[in-house]
C-alpha positions in Angstrom: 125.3 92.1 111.6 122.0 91.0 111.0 119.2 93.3 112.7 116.5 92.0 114.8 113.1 91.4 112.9 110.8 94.1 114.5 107.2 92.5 113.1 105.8 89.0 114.0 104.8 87.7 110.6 105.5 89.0 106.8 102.2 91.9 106.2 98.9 90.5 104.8 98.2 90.9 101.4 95.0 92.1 100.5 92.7 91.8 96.8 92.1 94.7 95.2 88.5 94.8 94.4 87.6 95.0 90.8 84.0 94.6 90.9 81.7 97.6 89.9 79.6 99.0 92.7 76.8 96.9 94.5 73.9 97.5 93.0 71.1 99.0 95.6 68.1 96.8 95.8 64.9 99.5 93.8 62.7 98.2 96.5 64.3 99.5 99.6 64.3 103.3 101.1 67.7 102.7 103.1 69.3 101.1 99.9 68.4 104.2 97.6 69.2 106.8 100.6 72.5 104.9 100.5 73.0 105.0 97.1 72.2 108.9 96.6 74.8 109.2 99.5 77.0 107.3 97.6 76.6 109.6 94.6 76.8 112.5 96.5 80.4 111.2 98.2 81.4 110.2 94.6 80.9 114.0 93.5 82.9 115.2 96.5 85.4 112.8 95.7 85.4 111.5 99.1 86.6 108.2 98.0 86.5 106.7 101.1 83.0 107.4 102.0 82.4 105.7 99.0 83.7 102.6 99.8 82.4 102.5 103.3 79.1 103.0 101.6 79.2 100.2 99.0 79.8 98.2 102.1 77.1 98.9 103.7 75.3 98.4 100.5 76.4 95.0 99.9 76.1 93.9 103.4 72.4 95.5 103.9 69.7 92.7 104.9 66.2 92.3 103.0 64.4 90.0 104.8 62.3 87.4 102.8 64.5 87.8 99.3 67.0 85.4 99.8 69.7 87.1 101.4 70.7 87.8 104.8 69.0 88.4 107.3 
């Protein structure tokens, strides 16, 4: 007997990231607050909290340099 499939599509396969930490632009306060969070979390071993900061990090605008805005 064959049993029913109980998911609508095989799971999604994610990348593991391999790339080091985004660097915090020197020329912005929220950047560096985020960073010494980020180094704070990494001393707590609160792994997560360092990846959710990294993203914020990356995705962080600076308006007039070329990236988003």
């Amino acid at each position: 007997m064959t049993l029913p499939r109980t998911y609508p599509s095989p799971p999604v396969e994610l990348p593991l990231r391999l790339d080091g930490d985004p660097e915090p632009d020197t020329d912005c306060d929220v950047c560096q607050a985020l960073d010494e969070q980020r180094s704070e979390a990494r001393a707590k071993r609160d792994m997560s909290k360092v990846s959710d900061l990294n993203i914020e990090i990356r995705n962080h605008p600076h308006r007039g340099k070329g990236r988003r805005s």
